[in-house]
N, C-alpha and C positions, 0 to 999 in steps of 0.2 A: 290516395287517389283523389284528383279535383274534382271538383264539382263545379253546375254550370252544365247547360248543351253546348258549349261549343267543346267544353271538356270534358264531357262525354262522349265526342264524335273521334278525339284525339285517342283516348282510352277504345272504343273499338277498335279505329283503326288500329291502333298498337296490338291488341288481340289480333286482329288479323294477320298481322305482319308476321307472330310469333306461333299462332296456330293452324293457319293456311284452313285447310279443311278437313282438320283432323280431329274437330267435333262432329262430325259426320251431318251439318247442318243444323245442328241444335246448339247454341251458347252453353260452353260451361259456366258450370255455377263458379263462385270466388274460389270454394274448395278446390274443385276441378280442376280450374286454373293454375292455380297454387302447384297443386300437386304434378300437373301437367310439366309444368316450368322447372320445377323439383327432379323430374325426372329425364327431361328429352334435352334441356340447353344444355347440361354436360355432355351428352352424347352429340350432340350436332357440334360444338363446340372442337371436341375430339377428334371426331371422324368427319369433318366437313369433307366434301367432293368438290370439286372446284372443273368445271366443266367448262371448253371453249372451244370452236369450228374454228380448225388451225389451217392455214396454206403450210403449203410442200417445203417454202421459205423458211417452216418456224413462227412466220405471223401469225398472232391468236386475232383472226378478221373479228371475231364474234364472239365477245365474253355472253356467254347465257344467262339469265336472272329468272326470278320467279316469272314473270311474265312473259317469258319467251317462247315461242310455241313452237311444239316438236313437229315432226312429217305426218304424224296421228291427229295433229291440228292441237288438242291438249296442251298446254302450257305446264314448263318444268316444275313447277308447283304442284300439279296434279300427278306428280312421278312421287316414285318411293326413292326421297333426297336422304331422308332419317336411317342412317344403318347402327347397327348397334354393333355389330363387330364389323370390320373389311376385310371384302373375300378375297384368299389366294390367289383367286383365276386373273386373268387378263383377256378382255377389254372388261370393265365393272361395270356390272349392268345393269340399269336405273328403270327398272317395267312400270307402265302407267299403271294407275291408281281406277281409272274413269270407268264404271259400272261397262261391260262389254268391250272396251276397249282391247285388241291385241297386238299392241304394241309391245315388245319384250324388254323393249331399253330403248332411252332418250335418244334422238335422232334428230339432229338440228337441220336445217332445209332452208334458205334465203328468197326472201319473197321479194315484191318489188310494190313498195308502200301496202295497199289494202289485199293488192291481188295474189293469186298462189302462181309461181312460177309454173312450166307446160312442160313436159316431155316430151323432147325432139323426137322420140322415134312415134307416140302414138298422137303426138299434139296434145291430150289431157291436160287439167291441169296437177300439180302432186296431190290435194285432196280426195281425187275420183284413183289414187292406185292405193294397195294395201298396205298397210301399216309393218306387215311384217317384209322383215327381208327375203326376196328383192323387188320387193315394193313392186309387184304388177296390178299392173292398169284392171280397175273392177267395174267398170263402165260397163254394160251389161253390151251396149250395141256396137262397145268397138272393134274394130273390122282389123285393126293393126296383131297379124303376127307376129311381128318382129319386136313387139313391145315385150319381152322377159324380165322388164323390171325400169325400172325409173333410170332415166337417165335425161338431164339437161342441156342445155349449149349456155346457159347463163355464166357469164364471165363475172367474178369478184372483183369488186373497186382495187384490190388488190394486182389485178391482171392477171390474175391463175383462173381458170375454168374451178364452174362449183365440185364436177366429180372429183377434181384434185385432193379434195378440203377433205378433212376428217372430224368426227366429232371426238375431242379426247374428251374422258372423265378421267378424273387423278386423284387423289389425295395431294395433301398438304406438303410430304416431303417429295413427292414424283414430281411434284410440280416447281419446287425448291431444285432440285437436282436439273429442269429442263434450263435453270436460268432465268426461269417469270416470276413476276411479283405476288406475292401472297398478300392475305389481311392482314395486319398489324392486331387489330382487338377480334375479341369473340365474339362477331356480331350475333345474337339469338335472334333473328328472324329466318323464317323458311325456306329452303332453296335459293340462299343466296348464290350459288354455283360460281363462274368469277368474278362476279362483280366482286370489287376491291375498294373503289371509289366512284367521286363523279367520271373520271378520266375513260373508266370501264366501259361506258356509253358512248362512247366514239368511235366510229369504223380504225378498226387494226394499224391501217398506216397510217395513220393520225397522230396516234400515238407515240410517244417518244418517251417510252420506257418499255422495259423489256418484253413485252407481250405485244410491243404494238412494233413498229420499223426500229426502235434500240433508239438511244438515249442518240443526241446528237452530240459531236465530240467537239470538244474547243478549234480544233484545226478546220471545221466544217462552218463554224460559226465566225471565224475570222476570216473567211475567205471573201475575198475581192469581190465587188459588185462589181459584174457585167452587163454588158448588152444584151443578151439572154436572160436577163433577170425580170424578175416583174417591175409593170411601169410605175409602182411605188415606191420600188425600191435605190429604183434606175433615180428618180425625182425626188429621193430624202438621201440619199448614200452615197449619191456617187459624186467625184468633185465637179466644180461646173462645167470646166472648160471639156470632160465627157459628156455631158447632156447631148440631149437631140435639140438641135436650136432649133426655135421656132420662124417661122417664112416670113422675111419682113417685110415681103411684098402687100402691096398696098391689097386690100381687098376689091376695089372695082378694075384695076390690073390683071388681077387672076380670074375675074369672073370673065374680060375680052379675053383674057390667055384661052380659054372655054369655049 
């Protein structure tokens, strides 16, 4: 271990990354640690879950990380990530950890920067319905009958509506079997769900490996620059004699043409 505060702050944070809050708010002692490390990185290692908010397409829009926060507002870190065996059943269900909470399993929900997305049928927004499924509206004064549970009109940068999206949790080979990319090392930090890389952190079609719109193919990459192409592309790619020529009317010409 270093020493130094600045290597001190590295050595928590690294704690944190690896223990989430699974000292129940008190630092383990080095033993603790030890021992902690001794016993949960092999099983997280093992039995990682690898969790992503998929369009109908197959696009994983939304790799999940510890810091991602479920419909119960809780971030996947605060779920029970760590199993020690995986369960037969299907869908694998990830119940929050958070003193009261009843959420049963992770439920990923898309916000829009700081704000919680609203539900078309009562206006709410998802924080004010319930955590458990089917998420209705708990606002004590709202008037909307028709609210029987959450439901949005927000469209994914993807162009699928949110209710289309599904939250999958998998294991390592369910996920191998879909055709998406897994982790190469055994990361030991908490709920890493799919984060894989930096790439993970980019909205779904962005991506250009299998979790995101698919690798782009040689025959896409050598295709001709058009007029329909962007005007970067149009003005480094294309031969001259295509360019948009520019107006070599004189400038006090065009301003009388006016």
């Amino acid at each position: 271990m270093a020493y130094g505060s600045k290597a001190a702050i590295d050595d928590y944070l690294e704690y944190k990354r690896i223990v989430g809050d699974d000292d129940g708010g008190k630092l383990f002692t080095p033993k603790e640690y030890e021992n902690y490390k001794k016993n949960v990185l092999p099983l997280r290692a093992k039995n990682r879950l690898y969790v992503s908010w998929t369009s109908p397409t197959g696009i994983d829009c939304k790799l999940v990380g510890p810091e991602t926060p479920c419909f119960c507002t809780h971030r996947y870190k605060q779920h029970k990530t760590d199993l020690e065996v995986i369960p037969d059943h299907r869908p694998i269900t990830v119940p929050c950890r958070a003193k009261g909470c009843l959420c049963k399993s992770y439920h990923y929900i898309p916000t829009t920067g700081s704000q919680h997305i609203k539900c078309s049928l009562c206006k709410h927004p998802s924080n004010e319905h319930s955590p458990k499924s089917p998420y209705k509206c708990t606002r004590p004064n709202c008037s909307s009958k028709q609210c029987q549970g959450f439901k949005t009109s927000y469209t994914c940068l993807c162009g699928e509506p949110a209710y289309k999206h599904q939250t999958i949790i998998e294991t390592k080979e369910e996920r191998e079997k879909r055709g998406h990319p897994i982790s190469n090392n055994d990361i030991p930090y908490i709920a890493m769900g799919g984060i894989t890389g930096f790439s993970s952190l980019a909205e779904g079609y962005l991506r250009c490996d299998a979790s995101g719109a698919g690798h782009i193919s040689q025959e896409q990459l050598n295709q001709p620059i058009t007029s329909d192409d962007h005007p970067f592309l149009r003005a480094h790619a294309m031969p001259p004699k295509l360019r948009a020529k520019p107006s070599k009317a004189p400038l006090s010409k065009s301003i009388k043409k006016r």
